[in-house]
mmCIF file as gemmi writes it, N, C-alpha and C atoms, coordinates in Angstrom:
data_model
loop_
_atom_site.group_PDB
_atom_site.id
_atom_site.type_symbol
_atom_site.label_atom_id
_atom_site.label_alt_id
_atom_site.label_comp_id
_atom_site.label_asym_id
_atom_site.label_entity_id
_atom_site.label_seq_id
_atom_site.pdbx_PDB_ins_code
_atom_site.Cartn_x
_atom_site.Cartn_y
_atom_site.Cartn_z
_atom_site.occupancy
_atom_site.B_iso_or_equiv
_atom_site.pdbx_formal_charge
_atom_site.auth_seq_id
_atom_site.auth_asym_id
_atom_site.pdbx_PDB_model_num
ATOM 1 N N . UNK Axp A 1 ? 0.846 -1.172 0 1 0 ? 1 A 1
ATOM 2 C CA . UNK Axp A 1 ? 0 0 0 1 0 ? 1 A 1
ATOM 3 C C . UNK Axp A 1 ? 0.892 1.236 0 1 0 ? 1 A 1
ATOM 4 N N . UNK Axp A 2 ? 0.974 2.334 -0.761 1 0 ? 2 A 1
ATOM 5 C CA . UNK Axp A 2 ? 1.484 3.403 -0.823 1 0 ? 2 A 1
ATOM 6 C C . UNK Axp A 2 ? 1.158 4.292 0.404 1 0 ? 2 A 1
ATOM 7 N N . UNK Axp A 3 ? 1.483 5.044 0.718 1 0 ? 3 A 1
ATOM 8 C CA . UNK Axp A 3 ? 1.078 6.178 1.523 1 0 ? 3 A 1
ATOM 9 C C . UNK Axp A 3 ? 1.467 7.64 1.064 1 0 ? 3 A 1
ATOM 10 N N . UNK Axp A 4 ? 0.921 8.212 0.565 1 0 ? 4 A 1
ATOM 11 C CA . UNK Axp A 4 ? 1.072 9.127 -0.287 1 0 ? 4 A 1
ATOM 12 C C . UNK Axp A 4 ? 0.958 10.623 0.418 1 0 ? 4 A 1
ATOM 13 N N . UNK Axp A 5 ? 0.434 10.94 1.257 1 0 ? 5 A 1
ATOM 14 C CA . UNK Axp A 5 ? 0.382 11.779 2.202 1 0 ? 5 A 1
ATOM 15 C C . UNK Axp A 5 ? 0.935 12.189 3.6 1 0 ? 5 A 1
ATOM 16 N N . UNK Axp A 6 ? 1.003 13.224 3.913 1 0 ? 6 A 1
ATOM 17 C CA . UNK Axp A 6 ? 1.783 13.511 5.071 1 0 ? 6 A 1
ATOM 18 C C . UNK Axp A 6 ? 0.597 14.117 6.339 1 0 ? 6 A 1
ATOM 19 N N . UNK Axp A 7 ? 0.22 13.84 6.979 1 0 ? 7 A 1
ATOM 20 C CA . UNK Axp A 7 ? -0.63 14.663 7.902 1 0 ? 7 A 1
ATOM 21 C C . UNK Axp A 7 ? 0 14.575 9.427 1 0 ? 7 A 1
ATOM 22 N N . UNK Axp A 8 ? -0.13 15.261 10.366 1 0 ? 8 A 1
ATOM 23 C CA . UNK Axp A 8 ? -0.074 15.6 11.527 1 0 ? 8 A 1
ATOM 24 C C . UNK Axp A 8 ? -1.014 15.564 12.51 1 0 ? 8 A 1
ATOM 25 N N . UNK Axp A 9 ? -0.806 13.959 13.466 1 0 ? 9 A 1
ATOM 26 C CA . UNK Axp A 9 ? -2.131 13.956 14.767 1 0 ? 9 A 1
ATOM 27 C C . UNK Axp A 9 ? -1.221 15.287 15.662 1 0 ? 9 A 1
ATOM 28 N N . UNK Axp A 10 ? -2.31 15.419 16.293 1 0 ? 10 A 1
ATOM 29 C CA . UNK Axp A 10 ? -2.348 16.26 17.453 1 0 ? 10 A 1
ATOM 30 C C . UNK Axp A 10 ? -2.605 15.712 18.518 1 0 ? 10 A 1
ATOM 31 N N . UNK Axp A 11 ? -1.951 15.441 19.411 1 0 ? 11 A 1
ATOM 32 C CA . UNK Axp A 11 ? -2.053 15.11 20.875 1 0 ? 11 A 1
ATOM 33 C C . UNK Axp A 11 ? -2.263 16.719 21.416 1 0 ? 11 A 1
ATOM 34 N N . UNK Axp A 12 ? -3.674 16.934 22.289 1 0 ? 12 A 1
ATOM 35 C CA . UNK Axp A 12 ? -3.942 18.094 22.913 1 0 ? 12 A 1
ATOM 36 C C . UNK Axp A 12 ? -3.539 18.231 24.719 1 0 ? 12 A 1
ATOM 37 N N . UNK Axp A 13 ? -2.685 19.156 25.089 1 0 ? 13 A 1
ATOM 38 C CA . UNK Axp A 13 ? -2.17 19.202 26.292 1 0 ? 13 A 1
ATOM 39 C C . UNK Axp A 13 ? -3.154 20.809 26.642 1 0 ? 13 A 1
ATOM 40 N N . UNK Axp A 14 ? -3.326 20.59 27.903 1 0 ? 14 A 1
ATOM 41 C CA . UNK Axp A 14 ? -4.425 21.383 28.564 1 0 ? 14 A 1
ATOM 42 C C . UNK Axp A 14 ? -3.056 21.771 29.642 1 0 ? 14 A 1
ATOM 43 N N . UNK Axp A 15 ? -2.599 23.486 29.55 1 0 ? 15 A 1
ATOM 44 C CA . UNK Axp A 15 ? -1.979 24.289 30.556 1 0 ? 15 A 1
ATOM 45 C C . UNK Axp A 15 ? -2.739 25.258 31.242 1 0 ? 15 A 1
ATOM 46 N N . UNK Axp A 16 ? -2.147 25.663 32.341 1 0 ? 16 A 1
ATOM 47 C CA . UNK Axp A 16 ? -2.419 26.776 32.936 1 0 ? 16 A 1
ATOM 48 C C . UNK Axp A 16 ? -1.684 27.906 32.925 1 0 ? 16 A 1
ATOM 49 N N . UNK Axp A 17 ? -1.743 29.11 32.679 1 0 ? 17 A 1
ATOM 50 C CA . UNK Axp A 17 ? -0.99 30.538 32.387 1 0 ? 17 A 1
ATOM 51 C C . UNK Axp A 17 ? -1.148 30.512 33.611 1 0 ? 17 A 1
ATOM 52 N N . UNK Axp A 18 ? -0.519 31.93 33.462 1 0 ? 18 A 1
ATOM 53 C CA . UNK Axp A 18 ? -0.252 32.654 34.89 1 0 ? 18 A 1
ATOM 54 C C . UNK Axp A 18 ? -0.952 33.543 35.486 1 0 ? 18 A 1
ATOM 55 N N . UNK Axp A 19 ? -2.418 33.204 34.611 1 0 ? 19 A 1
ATOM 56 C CA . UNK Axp A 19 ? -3.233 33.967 34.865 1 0 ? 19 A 1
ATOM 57 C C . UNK Axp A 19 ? -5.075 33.196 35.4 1 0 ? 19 A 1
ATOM 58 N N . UNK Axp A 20 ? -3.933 32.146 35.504 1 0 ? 20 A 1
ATOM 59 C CA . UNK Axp A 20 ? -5.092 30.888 36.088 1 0 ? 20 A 1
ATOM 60 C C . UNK Axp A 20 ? -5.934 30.4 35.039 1 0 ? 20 A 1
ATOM 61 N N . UNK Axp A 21 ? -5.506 30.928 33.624 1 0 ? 21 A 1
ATOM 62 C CA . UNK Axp A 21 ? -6.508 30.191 32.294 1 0 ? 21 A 1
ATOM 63 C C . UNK Axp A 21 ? -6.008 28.848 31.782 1 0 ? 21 A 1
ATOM 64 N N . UNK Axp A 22 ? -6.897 28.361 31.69 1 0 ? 22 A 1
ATOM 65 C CA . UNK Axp A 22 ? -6.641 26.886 30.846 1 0 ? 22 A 1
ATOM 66 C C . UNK Axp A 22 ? -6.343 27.007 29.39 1 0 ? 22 A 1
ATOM 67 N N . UNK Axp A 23 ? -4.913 26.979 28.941 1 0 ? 23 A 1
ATOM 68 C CA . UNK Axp A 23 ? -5.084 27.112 27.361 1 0 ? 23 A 1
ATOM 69 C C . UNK Axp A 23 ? -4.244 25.436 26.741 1 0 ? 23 A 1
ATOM 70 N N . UNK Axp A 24 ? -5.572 25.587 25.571 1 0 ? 24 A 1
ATOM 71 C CA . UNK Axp A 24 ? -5.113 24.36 24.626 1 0 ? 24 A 1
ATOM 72 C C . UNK Axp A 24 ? -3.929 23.836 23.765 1 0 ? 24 A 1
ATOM 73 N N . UNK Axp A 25 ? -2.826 23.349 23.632 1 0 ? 25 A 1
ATOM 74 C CA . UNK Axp A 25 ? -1.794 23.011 23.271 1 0 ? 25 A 1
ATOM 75 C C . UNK Axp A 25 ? -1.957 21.881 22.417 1 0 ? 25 A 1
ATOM 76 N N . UNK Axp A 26 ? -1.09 22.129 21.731 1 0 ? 26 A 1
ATOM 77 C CA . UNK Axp A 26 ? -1.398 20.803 20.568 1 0 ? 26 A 1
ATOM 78 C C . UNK Axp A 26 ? 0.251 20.158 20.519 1 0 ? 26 A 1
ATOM 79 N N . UNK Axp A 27 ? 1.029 18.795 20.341 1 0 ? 27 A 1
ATOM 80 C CA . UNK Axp A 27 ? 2.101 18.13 20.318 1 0 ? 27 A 1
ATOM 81 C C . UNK Axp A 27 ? 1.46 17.683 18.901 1 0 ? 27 A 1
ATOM 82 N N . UNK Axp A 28 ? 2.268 17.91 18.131 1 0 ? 28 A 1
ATOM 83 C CA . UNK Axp A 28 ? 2.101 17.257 16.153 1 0 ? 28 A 1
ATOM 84 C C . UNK Axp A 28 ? 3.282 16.163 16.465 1 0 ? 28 A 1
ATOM 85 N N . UNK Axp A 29 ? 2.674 15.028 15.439 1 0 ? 29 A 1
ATOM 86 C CA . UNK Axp A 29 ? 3.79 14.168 15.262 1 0 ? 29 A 1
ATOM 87 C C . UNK Axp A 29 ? 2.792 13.854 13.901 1 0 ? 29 A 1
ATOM 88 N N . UNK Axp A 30 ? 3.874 13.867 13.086 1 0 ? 30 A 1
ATOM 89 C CA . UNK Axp A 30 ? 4.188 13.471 11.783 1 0 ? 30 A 1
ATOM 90 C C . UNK Axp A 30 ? 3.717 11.729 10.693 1 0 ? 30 A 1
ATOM 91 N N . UNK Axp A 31 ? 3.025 11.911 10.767 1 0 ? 31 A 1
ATOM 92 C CA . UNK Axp A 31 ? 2.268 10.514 9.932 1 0 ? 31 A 1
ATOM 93 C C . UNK Axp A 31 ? 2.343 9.988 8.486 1 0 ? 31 A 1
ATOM 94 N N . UNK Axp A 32 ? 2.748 9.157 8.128 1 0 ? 32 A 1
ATOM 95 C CA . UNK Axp A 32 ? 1.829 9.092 6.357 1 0 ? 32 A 1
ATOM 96 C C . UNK Axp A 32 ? 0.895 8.263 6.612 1 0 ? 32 A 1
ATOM 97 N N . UNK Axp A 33 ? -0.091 8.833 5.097 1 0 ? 33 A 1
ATOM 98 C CA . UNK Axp A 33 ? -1.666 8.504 4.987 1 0 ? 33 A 1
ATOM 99 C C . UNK Axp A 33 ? -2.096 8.88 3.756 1 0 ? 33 A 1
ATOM 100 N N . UNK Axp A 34 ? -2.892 8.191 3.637 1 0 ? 34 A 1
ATOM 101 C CA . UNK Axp A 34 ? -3.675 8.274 2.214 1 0 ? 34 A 1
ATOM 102 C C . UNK Axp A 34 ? -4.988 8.252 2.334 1 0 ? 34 A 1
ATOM 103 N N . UNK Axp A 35 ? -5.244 9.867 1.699 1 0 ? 35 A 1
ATOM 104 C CA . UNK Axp A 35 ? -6.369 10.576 1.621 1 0 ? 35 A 1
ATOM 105 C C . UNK Axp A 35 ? -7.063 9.589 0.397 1 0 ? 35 A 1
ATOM 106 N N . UNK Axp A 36 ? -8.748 9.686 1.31 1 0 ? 36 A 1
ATOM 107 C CA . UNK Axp A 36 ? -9.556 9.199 0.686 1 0 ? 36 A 1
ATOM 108 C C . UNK Axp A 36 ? -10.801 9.949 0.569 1 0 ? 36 A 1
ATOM 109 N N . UNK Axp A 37 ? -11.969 9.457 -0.114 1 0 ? 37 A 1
ATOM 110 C CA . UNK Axp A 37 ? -13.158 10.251 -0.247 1 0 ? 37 A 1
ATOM 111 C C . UNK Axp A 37 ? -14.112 9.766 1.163 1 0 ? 37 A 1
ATOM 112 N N . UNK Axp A 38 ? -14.866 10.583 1.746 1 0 ? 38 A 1
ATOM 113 C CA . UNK Axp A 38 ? -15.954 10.056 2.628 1 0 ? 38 A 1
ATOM 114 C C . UNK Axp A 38 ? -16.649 9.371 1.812 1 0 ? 38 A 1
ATOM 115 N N . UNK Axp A 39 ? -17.117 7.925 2.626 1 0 ? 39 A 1
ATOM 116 C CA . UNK Axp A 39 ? -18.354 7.305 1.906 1 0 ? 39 A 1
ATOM 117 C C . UNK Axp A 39 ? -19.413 7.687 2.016 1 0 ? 39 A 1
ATOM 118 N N . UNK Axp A 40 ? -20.598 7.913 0.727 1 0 ? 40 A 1
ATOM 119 C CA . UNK Axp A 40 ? -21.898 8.346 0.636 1 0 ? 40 A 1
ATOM 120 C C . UNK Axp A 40 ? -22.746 8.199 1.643 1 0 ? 40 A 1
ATOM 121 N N . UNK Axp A 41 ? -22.845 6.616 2.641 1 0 ? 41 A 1
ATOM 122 C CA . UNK Axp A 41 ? -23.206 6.35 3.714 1 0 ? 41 A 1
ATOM 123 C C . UNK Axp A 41 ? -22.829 7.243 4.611 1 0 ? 41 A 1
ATOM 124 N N . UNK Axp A 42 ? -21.098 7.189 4.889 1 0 ? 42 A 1
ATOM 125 C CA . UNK Axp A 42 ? -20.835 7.885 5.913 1 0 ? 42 A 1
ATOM 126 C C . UNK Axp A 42 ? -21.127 9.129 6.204 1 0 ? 42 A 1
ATOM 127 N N . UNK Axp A 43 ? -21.291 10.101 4.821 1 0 ? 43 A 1
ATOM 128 C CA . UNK Axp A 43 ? -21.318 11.422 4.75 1 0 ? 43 A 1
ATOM 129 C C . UNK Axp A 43 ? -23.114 11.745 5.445 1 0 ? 43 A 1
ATOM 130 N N . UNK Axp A 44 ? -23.864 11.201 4.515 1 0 ? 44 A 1
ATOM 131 C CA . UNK Axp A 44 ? -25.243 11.111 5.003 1 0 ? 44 A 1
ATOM 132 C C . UNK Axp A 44 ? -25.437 10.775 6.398 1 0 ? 44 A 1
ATOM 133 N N . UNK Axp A 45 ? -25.001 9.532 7.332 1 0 ? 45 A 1
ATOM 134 C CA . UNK Axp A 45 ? -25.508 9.407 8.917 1 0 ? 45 A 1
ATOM 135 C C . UNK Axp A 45 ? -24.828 10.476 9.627 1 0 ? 45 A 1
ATOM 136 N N . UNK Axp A 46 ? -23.739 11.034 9.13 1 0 ? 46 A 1
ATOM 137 C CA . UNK Axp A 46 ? -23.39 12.194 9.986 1 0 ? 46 A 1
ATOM 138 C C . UNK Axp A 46 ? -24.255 13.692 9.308 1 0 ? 46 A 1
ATOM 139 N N . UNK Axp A 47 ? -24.089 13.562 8.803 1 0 ? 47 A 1
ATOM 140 C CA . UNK Axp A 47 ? -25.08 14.909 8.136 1 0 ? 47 A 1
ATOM 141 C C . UNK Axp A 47 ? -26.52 14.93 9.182 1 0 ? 47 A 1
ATOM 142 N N . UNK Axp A 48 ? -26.995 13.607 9.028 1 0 ? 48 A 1
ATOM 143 C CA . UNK Axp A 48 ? -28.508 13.687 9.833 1 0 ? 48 A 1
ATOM 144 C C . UNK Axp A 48 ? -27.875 13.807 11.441 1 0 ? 48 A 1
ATOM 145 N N . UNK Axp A 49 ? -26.742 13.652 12.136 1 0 ? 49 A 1
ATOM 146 C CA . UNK Axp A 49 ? -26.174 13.505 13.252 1 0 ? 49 A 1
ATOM 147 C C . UNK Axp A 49 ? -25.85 14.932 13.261 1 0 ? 49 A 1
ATOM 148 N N . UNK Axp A 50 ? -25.761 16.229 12.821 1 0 ? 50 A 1
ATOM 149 C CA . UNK Axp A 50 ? -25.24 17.343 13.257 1 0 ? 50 A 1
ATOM 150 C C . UNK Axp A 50 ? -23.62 17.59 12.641 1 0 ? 50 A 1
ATOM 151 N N . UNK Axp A 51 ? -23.087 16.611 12.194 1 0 ? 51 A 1
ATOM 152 C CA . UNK Axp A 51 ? -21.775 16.361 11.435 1 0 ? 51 A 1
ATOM 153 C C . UNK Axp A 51 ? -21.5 16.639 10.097 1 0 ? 51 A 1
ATOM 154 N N . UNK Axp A 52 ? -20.14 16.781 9.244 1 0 ? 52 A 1
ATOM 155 C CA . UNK Axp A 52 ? -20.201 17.092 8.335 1 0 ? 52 A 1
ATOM 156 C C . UNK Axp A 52 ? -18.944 16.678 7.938 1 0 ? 52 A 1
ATOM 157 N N . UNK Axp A 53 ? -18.66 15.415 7.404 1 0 ? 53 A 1
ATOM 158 C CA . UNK Axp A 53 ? -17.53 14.711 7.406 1 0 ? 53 A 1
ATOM 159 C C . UNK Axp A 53 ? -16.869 15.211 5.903 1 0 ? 53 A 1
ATOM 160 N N . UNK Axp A 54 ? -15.727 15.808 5.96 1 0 ? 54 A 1
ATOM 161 C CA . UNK Axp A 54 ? -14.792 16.415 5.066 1 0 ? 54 A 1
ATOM 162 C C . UNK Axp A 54 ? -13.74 15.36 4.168 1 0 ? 54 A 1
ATOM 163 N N . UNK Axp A 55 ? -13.158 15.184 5.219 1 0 ? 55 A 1
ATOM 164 C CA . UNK Axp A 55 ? -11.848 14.2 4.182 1 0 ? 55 A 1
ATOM 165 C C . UNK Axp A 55 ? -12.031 12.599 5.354 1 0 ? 55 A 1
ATOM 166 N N . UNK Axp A 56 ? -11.525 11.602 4.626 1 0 ? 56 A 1
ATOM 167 C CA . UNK Axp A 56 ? -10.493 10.401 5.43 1 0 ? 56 A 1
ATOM 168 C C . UNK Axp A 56 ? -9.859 9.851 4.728 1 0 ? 56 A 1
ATOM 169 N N . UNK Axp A 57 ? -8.888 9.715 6.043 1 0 ? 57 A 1
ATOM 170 C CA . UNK Axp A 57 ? -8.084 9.189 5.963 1 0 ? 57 A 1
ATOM 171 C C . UNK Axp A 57 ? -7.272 7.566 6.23 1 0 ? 57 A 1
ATOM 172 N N . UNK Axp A 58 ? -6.311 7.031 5.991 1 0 ? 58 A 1
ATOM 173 C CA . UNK Axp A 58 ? -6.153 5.707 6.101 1 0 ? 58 A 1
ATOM 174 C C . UNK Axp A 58 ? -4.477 5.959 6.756 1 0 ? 58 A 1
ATOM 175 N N . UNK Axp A 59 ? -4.606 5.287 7.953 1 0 ? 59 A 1
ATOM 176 C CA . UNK Axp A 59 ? -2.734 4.978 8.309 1 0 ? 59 A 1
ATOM 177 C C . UNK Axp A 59 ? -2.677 3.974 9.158 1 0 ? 59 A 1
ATOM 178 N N . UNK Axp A 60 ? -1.322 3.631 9.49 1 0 ? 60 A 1
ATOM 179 C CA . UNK Axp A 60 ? -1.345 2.739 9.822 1 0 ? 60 A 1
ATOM 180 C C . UNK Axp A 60 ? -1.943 2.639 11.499 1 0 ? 60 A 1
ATOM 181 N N . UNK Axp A 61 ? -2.279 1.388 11.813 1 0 ? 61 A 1
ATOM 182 C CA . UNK Axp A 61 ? -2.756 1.316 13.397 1 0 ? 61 A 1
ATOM 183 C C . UNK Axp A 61 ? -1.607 1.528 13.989 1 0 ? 61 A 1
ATOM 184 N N . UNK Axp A 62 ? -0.761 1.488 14.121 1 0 ? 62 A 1
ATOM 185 C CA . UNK Axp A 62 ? 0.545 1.236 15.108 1 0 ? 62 A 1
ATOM 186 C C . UNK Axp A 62 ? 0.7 2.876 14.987 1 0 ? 62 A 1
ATOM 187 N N . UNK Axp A 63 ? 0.83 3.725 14.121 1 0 ? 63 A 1
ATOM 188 C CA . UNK Axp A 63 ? 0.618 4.997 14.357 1 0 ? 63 A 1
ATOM 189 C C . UNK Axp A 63 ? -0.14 5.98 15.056 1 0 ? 63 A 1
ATOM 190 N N . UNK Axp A 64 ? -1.56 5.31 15.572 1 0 ? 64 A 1
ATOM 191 C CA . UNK Axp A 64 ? -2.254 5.942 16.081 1 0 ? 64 A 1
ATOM 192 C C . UNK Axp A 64 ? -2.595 5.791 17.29 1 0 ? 64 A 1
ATOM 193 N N . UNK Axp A 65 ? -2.726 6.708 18.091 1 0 ? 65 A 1
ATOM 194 C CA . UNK Axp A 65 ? -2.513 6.42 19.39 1 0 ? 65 A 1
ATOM 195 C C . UNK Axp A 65 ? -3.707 7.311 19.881 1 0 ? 65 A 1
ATOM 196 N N . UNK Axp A 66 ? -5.134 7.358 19.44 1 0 ? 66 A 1
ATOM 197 C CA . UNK Axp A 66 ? -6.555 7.884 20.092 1 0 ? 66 A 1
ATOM 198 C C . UNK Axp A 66 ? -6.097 9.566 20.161 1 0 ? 66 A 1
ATOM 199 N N . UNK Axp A 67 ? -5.308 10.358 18.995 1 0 ? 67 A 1
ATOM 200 C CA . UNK Axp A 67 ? -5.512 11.618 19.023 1 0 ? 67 A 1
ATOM 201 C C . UNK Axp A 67 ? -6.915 12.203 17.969 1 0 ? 67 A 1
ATOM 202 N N . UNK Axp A 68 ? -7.062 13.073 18.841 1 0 ? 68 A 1
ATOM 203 C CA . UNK Axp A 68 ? -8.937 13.268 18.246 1 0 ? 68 A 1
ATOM 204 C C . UNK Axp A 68 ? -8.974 14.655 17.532 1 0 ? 68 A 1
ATOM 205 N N . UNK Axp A 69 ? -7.806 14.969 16.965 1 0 ? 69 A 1
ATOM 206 C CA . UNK Axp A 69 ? -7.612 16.095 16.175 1 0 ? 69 A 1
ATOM 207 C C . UNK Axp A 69 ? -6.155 15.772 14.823 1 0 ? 69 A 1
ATOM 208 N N . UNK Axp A 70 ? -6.597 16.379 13.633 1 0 ? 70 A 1
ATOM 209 C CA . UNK Axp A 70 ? -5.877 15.996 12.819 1 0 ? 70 A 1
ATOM 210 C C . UNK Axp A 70 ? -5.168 17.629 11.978 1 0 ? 70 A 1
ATOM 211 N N . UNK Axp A 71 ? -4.013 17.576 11.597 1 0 ? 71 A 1
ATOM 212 C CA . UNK Axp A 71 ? -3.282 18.766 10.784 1 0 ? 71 A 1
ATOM 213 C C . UNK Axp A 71 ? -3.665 18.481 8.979 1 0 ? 71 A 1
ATOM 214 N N . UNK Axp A 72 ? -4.011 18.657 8.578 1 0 ? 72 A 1
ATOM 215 C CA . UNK Axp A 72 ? -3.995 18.489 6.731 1 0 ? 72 A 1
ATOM 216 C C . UNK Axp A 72 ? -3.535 20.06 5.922 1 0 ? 72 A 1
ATOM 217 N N . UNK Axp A 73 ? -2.615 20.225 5.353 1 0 ? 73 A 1
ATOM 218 C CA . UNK Axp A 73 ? -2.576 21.392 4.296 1 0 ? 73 A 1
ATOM 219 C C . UNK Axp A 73 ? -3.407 22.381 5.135 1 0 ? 73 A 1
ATOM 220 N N . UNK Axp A 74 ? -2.685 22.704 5.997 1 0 ? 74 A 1
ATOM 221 C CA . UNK Axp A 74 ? -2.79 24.023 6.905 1 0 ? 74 A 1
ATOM 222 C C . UNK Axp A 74 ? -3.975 24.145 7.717 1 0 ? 74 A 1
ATOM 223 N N . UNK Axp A 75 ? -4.785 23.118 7.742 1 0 ? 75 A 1
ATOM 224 C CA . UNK Axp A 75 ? -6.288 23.159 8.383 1 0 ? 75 A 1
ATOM 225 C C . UNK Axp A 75 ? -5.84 21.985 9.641 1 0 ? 75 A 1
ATOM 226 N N . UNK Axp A 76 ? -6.931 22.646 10.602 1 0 ? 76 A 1
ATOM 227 C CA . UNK Axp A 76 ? -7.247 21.774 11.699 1 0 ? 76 A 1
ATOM 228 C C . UNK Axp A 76 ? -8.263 20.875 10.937 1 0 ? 76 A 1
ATOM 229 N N . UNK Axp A 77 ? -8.506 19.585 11.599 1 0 ? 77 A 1
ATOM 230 C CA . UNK Axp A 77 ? -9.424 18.519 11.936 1 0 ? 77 A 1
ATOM 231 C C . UNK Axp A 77 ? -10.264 18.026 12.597 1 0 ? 77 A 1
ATOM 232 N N . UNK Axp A 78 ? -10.849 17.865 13.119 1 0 ? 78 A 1
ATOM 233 C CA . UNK Axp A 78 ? -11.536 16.904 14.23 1 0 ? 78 A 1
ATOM 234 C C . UNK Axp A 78 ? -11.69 15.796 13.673 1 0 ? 78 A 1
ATOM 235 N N . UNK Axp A 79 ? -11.09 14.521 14.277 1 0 ? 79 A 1
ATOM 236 C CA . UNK Axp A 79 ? -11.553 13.177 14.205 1 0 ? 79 A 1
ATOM 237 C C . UNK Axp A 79 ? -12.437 12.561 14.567 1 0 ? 79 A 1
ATOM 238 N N . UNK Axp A 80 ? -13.84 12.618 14.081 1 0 ? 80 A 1
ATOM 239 C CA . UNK Axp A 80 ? -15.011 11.894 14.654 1 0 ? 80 A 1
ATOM 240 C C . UNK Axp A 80 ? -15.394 10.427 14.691 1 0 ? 80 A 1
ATOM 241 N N . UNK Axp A 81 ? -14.819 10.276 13.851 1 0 ? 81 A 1
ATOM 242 C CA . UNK Axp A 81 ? -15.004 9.238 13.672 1 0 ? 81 A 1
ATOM 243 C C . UNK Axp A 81 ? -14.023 7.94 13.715 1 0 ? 81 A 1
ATOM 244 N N . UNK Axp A 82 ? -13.59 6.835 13.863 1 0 ? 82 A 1
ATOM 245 C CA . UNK Axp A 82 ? -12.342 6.042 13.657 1 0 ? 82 A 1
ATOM 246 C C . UNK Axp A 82 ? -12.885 4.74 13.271 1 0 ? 82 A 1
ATOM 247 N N . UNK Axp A 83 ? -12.664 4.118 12.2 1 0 ? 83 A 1
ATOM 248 C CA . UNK Axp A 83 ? -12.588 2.411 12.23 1 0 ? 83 A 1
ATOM 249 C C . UNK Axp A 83 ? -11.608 1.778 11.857 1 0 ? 83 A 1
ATOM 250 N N . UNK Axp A 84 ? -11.485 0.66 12.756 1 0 ? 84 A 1
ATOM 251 C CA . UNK Axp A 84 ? -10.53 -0.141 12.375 1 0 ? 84 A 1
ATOM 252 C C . UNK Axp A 84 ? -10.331 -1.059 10.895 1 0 ? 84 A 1
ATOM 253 N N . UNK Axp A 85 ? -9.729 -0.934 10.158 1 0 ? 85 A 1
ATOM 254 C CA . UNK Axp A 85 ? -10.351 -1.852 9.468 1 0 ? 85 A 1
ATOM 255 C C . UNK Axp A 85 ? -9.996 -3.496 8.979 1 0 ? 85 A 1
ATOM 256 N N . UNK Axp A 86 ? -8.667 -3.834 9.264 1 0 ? 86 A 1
ATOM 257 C CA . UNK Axp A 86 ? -8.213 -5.182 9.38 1 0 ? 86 A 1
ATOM 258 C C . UNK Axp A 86 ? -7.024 -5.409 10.783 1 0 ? 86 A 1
ATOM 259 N N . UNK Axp A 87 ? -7.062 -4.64 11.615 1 0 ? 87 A 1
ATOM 260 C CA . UNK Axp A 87 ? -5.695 -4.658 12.571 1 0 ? 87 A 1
ATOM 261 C C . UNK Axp A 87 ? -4.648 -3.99 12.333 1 0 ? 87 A 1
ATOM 262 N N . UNK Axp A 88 ? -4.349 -3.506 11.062 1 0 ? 88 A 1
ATOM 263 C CA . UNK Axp A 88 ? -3.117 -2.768 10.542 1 0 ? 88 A 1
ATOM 264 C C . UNK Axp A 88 ? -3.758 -1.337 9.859 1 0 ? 88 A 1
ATOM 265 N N . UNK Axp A 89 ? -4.735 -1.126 9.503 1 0 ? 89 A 1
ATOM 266 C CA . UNK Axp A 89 ? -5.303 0.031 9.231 1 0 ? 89 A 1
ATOM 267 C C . UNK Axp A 89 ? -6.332 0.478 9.776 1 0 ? 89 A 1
ATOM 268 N N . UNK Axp A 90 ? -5.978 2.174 10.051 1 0 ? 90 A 1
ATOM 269 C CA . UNK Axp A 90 ? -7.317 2.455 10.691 1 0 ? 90 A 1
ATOM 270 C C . UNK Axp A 90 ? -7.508 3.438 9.766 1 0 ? 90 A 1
ATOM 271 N N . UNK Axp A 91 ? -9.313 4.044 9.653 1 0 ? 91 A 1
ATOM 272 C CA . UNK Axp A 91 ? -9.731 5.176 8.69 1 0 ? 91 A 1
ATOM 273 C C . UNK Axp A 91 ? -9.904 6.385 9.906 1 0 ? 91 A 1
ATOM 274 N N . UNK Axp A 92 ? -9.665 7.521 9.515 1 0 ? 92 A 1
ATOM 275 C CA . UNK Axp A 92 ? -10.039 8.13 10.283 1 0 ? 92 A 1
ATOM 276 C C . UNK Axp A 92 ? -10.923 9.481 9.607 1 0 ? 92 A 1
ATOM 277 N N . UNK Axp A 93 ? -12.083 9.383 9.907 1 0 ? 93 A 1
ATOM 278 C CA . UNK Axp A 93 ? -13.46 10.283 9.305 1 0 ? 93 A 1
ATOM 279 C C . UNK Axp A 93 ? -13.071 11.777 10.128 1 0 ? 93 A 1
ATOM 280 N N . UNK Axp A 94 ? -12.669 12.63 9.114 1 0 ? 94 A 1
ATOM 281 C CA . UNK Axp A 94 ? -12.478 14.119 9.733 1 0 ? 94 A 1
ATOM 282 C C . UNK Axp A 94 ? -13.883 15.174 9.446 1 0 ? 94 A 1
ATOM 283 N N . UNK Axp A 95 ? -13.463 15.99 10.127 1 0 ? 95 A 1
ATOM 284 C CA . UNK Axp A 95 ? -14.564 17.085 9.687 1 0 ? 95 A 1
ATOM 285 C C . UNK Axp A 95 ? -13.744 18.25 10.24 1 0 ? 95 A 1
ATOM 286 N N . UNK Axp A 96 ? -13.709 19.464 9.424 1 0 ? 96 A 1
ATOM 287 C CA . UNK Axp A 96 ? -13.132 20.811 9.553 1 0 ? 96 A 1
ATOM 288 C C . UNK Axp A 96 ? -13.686 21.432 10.781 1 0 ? 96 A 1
ATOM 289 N N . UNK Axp A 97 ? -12.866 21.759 11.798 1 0 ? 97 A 1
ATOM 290 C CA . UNK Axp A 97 ? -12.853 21.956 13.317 1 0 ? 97 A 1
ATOM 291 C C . UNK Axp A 97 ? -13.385 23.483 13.378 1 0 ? 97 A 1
ATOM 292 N N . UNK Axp A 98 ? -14.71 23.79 13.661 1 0 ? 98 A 1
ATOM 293 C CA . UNK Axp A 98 ? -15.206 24.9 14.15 1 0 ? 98 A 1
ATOM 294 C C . UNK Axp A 98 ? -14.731 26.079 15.175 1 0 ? 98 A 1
């Protein structure tokens, strides 16, 4: 299988300033993946769900470690979605992060 793409999970770290605010932090680590189309199914049960599934993606399982935000060509992600799909690949269903 090729992997033709480069994307960036985000592991999110939650700090405190010095001003007693909680601000969001993101740790990128570096992936390949191969961009795919949402399936017609998939796009539709999230559509009726409040969702609006953009791109997915495919990498390997051993790469992923339950980060719920994704980097693509300068855009944030949200990962809503995840399936496994044989033990060595997982898809991961994005949607452009509000």
């Amino acid at each position: 299988m090729m992997w033709r793409e480069v994307v960036k999970l985000l592991a999110i770290i939650i700090e405190t300033n010095e001003y007693n605010e909680q601000i969001e932090t993101y740790v990128e680590r570096e992936v390949f993946a191969n961009k795919k189309s949402v399936r017609q199914s998939e796009f539709y049960q999230a559509l009726a769900a409040g969702m609006k599934p953009e791109l997915m993606f495919e990498i390997r399982s051993v790469d992923y470690n339950g980060e719920i935000r994704l980097k693509y060509a300068d855009k944030i992600y949200d990962i809503t979605r995840t399936f496994d799909r044989n033990g060595e690949v997982v898809e991961l269903i994005c949607s452009l992060m509000r």
